[in-house]
FILUM-126579 format. One record per residue (C-alpha): residue number from 1; x, y, z. Coordinates in pm, whole numbers, plus 50000, padded with zeros to 5 digits. Layout:
<nodes>
+------+-------+-------+-------+
| resi |  east | north |    up |
+------+-------+-------+-------+
|  NUM |     X |     Y |     Z |
...
+------+-------+-------+-------+
</nodes>
This chain:
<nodes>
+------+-------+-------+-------+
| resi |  east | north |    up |
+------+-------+-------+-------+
|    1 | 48977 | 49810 | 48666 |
|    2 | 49165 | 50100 | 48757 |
|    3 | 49433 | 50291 | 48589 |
|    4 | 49789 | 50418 | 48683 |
|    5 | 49863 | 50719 | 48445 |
|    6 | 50227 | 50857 | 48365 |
|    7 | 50315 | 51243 | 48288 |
|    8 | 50560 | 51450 | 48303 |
|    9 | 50839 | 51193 | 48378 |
|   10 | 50660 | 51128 | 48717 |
|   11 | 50399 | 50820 | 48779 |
|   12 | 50010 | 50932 | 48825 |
|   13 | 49755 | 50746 | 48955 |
|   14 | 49457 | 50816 | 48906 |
|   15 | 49294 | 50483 | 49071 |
|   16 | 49481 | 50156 | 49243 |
|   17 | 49642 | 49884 | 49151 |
|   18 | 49710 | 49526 | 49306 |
|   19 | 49796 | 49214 | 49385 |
|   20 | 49665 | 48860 | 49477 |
|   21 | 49735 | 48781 | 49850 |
|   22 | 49642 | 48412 | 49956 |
|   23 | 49561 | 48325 | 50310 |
|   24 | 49612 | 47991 | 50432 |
|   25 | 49307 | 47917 | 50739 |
|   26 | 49457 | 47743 | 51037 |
|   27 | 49234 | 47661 | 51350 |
|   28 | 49281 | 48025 | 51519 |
|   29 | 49275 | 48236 | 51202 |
|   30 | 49459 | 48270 | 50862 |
|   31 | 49792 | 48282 | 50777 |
|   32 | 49888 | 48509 | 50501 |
|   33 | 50056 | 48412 | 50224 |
|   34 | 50058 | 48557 | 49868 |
|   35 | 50016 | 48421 | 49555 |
|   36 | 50058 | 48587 | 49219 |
|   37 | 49936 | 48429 | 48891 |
|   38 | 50179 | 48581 | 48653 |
|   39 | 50085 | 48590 | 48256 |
|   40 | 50354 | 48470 | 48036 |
|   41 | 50453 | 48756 | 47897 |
|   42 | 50571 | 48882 | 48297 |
|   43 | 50940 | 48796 | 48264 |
|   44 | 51161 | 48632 | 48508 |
|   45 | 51319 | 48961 | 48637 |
|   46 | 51012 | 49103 | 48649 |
|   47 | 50818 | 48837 | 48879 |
|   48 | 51135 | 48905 | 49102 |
|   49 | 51041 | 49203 | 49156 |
|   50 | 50629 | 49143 | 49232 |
|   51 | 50796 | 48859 | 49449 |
|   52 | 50997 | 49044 | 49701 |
|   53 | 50728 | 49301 | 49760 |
|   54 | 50499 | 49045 | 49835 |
|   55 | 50758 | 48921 | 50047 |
|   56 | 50741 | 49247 | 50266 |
|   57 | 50369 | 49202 | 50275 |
|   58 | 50400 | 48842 | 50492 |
|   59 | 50656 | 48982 | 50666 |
|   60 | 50405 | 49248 | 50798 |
|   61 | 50068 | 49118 | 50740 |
|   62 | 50038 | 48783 | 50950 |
|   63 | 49677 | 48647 | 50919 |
|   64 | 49319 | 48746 | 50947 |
|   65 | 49105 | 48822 | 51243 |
|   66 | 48927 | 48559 | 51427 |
|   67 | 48588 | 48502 | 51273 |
|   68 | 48718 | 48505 | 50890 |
|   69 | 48769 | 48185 | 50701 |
|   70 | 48897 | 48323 | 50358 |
|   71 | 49140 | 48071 | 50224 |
|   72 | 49324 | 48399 | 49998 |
|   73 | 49331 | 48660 | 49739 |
|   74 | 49500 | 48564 | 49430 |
|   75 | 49567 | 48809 | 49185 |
|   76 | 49627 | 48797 | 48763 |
|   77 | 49919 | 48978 | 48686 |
|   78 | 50003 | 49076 | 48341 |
|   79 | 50291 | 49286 | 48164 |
|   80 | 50134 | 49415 | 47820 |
|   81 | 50114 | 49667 | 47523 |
|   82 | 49905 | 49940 | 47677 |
|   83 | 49916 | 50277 | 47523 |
|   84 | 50288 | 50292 | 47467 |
|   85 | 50535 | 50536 | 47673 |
|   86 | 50465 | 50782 | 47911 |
|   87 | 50079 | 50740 | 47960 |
|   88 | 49926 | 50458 | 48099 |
|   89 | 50148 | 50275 | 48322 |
|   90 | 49892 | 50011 | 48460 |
|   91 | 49605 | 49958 | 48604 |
|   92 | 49471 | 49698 | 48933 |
|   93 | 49195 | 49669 | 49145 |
|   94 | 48994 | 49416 | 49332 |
|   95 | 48792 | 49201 | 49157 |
|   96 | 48550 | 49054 | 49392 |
|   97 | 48510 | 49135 | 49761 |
|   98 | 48312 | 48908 | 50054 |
|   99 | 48190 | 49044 | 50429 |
|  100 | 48298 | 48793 | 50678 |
|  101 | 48330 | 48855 | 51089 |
|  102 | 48197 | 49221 | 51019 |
|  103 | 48477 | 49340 | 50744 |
|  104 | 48451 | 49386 | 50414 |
|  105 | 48788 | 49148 | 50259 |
|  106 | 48911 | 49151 | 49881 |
|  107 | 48913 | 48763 | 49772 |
|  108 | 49048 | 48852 | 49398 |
|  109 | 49186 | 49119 | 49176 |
|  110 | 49358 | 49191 | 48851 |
|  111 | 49713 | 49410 | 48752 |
|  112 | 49828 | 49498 | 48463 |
|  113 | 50163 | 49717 | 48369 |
|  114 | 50222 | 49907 | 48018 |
|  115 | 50526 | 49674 | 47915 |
|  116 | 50740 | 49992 | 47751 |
|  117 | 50685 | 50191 | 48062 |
|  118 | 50783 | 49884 | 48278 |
|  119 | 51091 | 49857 | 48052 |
|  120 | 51200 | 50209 | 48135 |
|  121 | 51179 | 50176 | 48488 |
|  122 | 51442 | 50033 | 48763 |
|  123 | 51374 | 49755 | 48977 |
|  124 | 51369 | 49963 | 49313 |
|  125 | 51107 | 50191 | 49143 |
|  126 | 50901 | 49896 | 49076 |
|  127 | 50879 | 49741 | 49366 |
|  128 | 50776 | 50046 | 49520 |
|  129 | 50469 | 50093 | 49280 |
|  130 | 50376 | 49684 | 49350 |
|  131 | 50448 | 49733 | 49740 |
|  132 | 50214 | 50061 | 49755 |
|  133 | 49964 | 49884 | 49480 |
|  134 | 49938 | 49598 | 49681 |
|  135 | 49828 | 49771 | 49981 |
|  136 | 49465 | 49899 | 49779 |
|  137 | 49437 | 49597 | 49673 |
|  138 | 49444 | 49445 | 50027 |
|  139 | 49178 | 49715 | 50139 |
|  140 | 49409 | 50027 | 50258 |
|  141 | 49229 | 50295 | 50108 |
|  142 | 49033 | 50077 | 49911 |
|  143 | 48774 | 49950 | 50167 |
|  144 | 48849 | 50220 | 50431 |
|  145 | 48452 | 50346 | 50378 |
|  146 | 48337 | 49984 | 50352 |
|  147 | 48517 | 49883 | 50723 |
|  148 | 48358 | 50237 | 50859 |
|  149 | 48702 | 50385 | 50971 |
|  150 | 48674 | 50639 | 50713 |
|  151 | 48395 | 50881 | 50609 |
|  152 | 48464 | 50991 | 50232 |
|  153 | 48584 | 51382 | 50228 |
|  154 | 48622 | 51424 | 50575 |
|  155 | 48970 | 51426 | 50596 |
|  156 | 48989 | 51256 | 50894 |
|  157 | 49076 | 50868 | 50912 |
|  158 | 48907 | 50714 | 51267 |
|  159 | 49002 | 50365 | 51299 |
|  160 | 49121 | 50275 | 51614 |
|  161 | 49484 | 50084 | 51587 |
|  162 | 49611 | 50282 | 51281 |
|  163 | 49501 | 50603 | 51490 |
|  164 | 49658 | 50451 | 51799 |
|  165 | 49978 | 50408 | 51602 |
|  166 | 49965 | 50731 | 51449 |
|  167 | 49951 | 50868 | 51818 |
|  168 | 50263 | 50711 | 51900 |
|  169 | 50438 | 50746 | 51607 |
|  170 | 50369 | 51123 | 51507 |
|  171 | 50156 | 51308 | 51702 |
|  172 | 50040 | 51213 | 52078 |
|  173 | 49733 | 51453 | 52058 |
|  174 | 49592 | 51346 | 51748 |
|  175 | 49259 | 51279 | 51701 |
|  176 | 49265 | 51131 | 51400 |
|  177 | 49504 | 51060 | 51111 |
|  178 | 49484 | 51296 | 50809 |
|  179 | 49373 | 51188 | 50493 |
|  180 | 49458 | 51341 | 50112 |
|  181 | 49194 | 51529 | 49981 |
|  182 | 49359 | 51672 | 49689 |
|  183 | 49480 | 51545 | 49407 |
|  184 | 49209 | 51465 | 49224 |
|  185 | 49004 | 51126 | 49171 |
|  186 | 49188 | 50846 | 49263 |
|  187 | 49440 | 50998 | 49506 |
|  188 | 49174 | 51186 | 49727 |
|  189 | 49012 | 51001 | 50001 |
|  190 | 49265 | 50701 | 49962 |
|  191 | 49585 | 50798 | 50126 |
|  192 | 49782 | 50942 | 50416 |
|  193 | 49792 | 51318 | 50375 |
|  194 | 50087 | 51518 | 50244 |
|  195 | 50152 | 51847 | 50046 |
|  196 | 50022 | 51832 | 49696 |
|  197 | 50251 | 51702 | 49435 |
|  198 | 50504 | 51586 | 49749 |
|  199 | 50678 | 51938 | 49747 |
|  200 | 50675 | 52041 | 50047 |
|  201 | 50741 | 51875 | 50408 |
|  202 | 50435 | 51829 | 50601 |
|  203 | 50565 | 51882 | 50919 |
|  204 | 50506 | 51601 | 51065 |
|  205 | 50790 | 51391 | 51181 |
|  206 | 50789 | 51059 | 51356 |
|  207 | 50845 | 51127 | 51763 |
|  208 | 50875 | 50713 | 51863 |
|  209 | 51252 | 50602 | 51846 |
|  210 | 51137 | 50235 | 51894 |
|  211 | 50991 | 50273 | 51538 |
|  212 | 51304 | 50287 | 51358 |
|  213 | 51132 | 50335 | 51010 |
|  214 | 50993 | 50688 | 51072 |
|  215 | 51171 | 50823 | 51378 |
|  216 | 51248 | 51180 | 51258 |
|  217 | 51138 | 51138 | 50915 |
|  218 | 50880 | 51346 | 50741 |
|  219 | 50514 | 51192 | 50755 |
|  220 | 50561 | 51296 | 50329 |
|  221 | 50794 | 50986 | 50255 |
|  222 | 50569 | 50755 | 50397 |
|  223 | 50473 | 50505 | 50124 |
|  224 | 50110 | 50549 | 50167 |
|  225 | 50075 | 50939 | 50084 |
|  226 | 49949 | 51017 | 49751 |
|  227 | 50294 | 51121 | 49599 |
|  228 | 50635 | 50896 | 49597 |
|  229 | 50905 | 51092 | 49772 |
|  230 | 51271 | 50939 | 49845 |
|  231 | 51361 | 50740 | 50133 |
|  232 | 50973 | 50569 | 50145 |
|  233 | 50898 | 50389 | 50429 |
|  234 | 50654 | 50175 | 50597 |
|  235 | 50501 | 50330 | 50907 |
|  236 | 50342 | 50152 | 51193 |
|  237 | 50050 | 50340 | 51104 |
|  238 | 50006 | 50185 | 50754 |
|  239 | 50023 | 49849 | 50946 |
|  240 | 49795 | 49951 | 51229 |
|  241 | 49533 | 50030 | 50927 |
|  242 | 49540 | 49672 | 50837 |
|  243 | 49432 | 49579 | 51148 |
|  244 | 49160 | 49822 | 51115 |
|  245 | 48995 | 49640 | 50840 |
|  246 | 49032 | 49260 | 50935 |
|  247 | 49388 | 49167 | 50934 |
|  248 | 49645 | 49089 | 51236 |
|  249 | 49982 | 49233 | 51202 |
|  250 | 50322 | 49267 | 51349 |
|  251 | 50385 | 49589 | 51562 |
|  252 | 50676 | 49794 | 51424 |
|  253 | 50718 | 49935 | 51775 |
|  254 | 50831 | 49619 | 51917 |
|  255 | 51019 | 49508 | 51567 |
|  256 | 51375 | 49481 | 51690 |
|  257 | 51588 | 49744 | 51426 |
|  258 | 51801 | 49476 | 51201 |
|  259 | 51473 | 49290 | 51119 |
|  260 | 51283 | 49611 | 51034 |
|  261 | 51594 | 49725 | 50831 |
|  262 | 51554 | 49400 | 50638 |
|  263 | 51209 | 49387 | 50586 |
|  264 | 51206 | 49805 | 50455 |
|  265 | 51517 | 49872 | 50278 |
|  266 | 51494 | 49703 | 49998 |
|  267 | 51335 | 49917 | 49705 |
|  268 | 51224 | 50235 | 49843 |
|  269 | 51564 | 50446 | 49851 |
|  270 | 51691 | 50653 | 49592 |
|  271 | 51319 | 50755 | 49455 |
|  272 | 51197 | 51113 | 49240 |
|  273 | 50991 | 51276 | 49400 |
|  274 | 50551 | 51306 | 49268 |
|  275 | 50525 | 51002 | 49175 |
|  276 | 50140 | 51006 | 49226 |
|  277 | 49950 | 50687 | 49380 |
|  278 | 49571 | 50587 | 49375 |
|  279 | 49289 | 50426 | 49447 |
|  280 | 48979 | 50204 | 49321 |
+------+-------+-------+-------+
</nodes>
């Protein structure tokens, strides 16, 4: 089980949380669908909130590649005493994983939240912790080393449609997409690369205008770096990286704008900056 750690009025996580996604098989290849299996003491508002980030999930994530017969992930969520405000938020990880069709695919995991930190925190910053917890869970930075498109400490993330994407979306000559390697355990080796503690731009600014989630933003708001920064969003990269590890996807670069405006605004504006993500 990992943990999500809290200090200095910023979120830091020091290793990944999740969720449960279920896949429903058909006769090509799965379907994705998520299903949470919320504790009582997760309120009402609160499984709101897990539910529209998983919602943004199926809306990117369609299914599995052709070979893999999982039927879903399902994940125990729970809202809980932990160690009171301000230092363990949570903590999530996969629970079990299986090798099917040459990937290595979470089947189960676990979450759990600090319930006084949860308390203290608005719904948009919530859903952005699920929505970027989720994604570990599912494998992004999680199984990168167990799918062989990343080789721990090298920087340097190699798998083909994610590096494709990151081609068209950021830089045409790239030859591969950088990875964090600061930031200690738990944020090194598991996310996109930005400036340490999110202070900085990197530089790097989406060139595609047919991806209208990071045309001319700064590669540091994307959701997947190791540090929370306003205006988050999903690149096609992140979703490319899916594919990378045994899922099918939508392409953001042929997402007409409206539906990509519905699918990523919600929850990710209006966001403090270090808020520090991590990894199993």
């Amino acid at each position: 089980m990992s943990r999500l750690f809290k200090k200095q009025g910023a979120v830091s996580h020091l290793t990944a949380l999740t969720c449960s996604l279920v896949l429903v098989t058909s006769s090509a290849h799965a379907a994705f669908t998520i299903t949470l299996n919320f504790d009582p003491s997760v309120t009402a508002p609160q499984q709101t909130v897990f539910n529209t980030a998983k919602a943004t999930w199926e809306s990117l994530v369609t299914g599995y590649q052709p070979g893999i017969s999982l039927t879903g992930i399902t994940i125990n969520a729970i809202v809980h005493p932990i160690d009171g405000a301000g230092g363990i938020l949570g903590g999530a990880g996969p629970d079990f994983t299986t090798t099917q069709a040459g990937f290595t695919l979470t089947t189960s995991g676990s979450m759990e939240f600090d319930s006084v930190d949860v308390a203290s925190m608005s719904n948009e910053t919530f859903n952005a912790v699920i929505l970027h917890e989720m994604a570990h869970v599912m494998g992004l930075g999680t199984l990168w080393t167990n799918n062989a498109v990343y080789v721990n400490n090298s920087g340097q993330y190699t798998g083909a449609n994610a590096l494709a994407a990151y081609q068209s979306e950021f830089a045409a000559g790239a030859t591969f997409v950088p990875i964090e390697l600061g930031g200690g355990p738990g944020t090194a080796n598991g996310h996109w690369n930005e400036v340490d503690g999110g202070g900085g731009a990197t530089g790097i600014v989406g060139i595609n205008p047919n991806i209208a989630n990071s045309f001319g933003k700064d590669f540091r708001d994307e959701l997947m770096t190791g540090w929370l920064n306003s205006n988050s969003f999903i690149s096609n990269t992140t979703v490319m990286s899916f594919r990378d590890i045994g899922f099918t996807t939508v392409n953001l670069a042929v997402v007409p704008e409206p539906a990509s405006m519905v699918i990523f605004g919600v929850g990710l504006l209006g966001l403090a900056r270090t808020r520090r993500r991590s990894q199993s």
